[in-house]
C-alpha positions as CSV (number, residue, x, y, z in Angstrom):
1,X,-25.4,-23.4,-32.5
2,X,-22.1,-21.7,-31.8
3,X,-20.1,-23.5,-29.0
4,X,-19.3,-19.7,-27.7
5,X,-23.0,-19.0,-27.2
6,X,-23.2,-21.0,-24.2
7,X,-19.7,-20.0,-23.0
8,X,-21.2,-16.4,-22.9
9,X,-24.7,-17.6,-20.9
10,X,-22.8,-18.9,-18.7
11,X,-20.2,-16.0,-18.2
12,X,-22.9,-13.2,-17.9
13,X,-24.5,-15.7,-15.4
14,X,-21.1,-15.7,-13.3
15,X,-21.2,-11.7,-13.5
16,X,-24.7,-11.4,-12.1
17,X,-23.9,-13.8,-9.0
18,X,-20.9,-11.4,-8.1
19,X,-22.9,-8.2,-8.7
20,X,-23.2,-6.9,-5.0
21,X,-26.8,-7.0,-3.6
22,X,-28.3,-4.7,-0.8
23,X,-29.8,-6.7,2.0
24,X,-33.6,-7.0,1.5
25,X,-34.9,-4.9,4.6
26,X,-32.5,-2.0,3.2
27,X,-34.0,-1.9,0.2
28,X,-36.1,0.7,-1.2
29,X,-36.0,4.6,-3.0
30,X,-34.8,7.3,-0.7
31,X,-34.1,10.8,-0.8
32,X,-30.5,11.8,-1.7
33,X,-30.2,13.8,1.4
34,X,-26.2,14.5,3.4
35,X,-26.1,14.2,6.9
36,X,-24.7,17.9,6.5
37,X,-28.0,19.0,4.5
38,X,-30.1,17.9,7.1
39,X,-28.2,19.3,9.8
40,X,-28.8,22.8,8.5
41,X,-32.5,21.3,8.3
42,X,-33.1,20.6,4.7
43,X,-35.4,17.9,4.3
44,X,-37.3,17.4,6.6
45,X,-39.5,14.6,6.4
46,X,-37.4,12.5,3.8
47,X,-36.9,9.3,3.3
48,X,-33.1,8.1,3.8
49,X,-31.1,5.6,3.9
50,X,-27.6,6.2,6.2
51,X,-25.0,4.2,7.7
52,X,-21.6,4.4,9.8
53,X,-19.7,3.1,12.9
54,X,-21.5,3.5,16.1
55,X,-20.0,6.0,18.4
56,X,-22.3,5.3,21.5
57,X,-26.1,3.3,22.2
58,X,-28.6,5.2,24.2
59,X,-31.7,3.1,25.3
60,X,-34.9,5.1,26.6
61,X,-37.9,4.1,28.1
62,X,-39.6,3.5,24.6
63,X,-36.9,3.9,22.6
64,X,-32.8,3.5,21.7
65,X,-31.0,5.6,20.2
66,X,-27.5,5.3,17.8
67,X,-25.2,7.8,17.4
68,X,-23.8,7.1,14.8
69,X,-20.1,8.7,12.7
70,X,-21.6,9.2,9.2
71,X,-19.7,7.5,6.0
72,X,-20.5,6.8,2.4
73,X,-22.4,3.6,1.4
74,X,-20.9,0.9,-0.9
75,X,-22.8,-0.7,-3.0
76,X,-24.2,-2.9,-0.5
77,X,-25.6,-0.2,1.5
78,X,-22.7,-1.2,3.7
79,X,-20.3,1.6,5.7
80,X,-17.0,2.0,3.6
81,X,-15.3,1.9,7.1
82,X,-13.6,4.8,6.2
83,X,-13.1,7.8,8.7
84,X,-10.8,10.1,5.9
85,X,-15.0,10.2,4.5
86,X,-16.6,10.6,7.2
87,X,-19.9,13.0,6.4
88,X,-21.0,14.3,9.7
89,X,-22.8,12.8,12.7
90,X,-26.5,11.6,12.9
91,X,-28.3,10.1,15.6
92,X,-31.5,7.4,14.9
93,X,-34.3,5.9,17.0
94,X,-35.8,3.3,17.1
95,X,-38.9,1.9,19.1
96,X,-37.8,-1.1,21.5
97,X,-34.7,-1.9,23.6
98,X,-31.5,-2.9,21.7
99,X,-28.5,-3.6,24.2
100,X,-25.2,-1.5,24.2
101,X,-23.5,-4.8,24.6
102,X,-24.5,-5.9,21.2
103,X,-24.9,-2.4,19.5
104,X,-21.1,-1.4,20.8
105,X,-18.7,1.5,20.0
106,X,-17.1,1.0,16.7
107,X,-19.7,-1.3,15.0
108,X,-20.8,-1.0,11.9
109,X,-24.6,-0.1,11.0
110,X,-26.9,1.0,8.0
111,X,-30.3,2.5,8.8
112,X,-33.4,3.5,7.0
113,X,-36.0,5.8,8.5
114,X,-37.4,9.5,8.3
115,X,-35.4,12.8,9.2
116,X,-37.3,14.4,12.1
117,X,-35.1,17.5,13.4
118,X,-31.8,17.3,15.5
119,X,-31.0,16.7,18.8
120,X,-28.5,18.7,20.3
121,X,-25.5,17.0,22.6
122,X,-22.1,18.3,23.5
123,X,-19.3,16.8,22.0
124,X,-16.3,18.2,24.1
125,X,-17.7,21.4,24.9
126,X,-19.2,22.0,21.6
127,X,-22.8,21.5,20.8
128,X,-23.3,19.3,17.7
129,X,-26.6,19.4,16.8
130,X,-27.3,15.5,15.5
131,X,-30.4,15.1,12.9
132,X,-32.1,13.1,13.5
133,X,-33.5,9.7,11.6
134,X,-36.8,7.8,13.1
135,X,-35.7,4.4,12.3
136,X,-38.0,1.8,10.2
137,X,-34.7,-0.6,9.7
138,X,-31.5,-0.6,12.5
139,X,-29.2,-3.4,10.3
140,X,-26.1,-4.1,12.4
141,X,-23.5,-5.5,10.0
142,X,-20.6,-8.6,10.8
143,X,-18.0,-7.6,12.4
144,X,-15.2,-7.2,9.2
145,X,-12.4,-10.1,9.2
146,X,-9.0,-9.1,8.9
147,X,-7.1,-10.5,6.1
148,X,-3.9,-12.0,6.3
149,X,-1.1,-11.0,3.7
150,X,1.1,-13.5,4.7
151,X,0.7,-16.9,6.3
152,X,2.0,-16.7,10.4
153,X,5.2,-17.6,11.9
154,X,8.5,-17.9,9.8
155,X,8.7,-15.9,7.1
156,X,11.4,-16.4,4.0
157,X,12.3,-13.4,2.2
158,X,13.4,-15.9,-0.5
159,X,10.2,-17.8,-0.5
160,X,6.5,-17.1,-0.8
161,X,4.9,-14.3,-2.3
162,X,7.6,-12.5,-2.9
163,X,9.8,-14.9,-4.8
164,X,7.0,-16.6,-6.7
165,X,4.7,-13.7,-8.0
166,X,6.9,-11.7,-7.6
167,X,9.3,-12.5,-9.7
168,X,8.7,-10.2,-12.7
169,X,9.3,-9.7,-16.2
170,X,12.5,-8.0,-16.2
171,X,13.6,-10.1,-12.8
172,X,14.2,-9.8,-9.4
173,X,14.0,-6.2,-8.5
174,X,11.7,-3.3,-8.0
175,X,10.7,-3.8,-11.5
176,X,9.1,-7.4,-11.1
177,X,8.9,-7.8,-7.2
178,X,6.7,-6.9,-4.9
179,X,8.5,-8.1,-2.1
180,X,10.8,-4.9,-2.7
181,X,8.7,-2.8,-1.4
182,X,7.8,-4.3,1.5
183,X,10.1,-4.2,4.7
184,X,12.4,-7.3,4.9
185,X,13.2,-10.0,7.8
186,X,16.8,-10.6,7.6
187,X,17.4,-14.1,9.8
188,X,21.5,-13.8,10.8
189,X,22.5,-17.1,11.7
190,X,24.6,-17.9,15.1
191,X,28.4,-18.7,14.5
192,X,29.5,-22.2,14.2
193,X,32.3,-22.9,16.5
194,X,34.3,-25.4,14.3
195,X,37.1,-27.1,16.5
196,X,40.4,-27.0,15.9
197,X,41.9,-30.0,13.6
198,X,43.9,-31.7,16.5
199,X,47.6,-31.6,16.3
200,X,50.2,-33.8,15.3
């Protein structure tokens, strides 16, 4: 047996535990139906599968509704978080109370359900008209953690990232440093008063 065969199990092993995966109660076949489709009423009736960042949380008497900012799914059925993509507006429903406290402005959500007509608000003094999704799934994502580029407090322009990695093929420089491109923190030291050598 060839000692790469095993190598290669256990590589294509690695690559299926990092394939992304959609959350189980997102799962499923749905139409491939735009928030701005529906809105002109296309497809009504479909099966979809939509997500984005909450703009406000409406609980009724037997239901709550999200309005929602529309953007593209990743591969997780996950919101892309970005707003240069955004794809319209949409509002779901849902049966049962879900608080506004929780369900905020700005959070992230995916949702699953059937397009049933618009509902018509004013946004400013325009009226959107919002199609509307009866919700089977409302799946409110983790809040995103910002990453860190560089560690807190003192930073060393000539030590880090920008003097280890950075330090390129053809040296120090634009052509091998990253740190180059990056605005710079220039510490100026405080004069030394050195005495005068006494006389004699």
């Amino acid at each position: 047996m060839s000692m790469y065969k095993p190598l290669a199990i256990a590589a294509a092993t690695l690559a299926l535990g990092a394939c992304a995966t959609v959350p189980q109660p997102l799962q499923g076949q749905f139409n491939d139906v735009s928030t701005a489709g529906a809105q002109q009423g296309g497809a009504p009736g479909a099966k979809v599968r939509w997500g984005g960042e909450i703009i406000k949380t409406e609980p009724g008497p037997q239901q709550t509704c999200f309005f929602v900012l529309s953007e593209p799914l990743d591969d997780q059925a996950r919101p892309t978080a970005s707003k240069n993509e955004s794809q319209g507006r949409f509002v779901a429903c849902r049966d049962g109370f879900y608080d506004p406290e929780v369900f905020v402005r700005g959070r992230e959500i995916t949702v699953t359900g059937t397009l049933r007509g618009a509902v018509t608000q004013k946004v400013g003094d325009f009226d959107y008209a919002y199609p509307r999704v009866e919700a089977d799934v409302v799946y409110l994502w983790p809040k995103r953690v910002p990453v860190n580029r560089y560690p807190p407090g003192f930073y060393d322009p000539f030590w880090g990232p920008g003097w280890g990695p950075g330090w390129g093929p053809y040296g120090y420089g634009p052509w091998g440093d990253p740190f180059w491109y990056r605005p710079r923190t220039i510490i100026v030291p405080r004069p030394v008063h050195v005495p005068p050598p006494p006389r004699k």
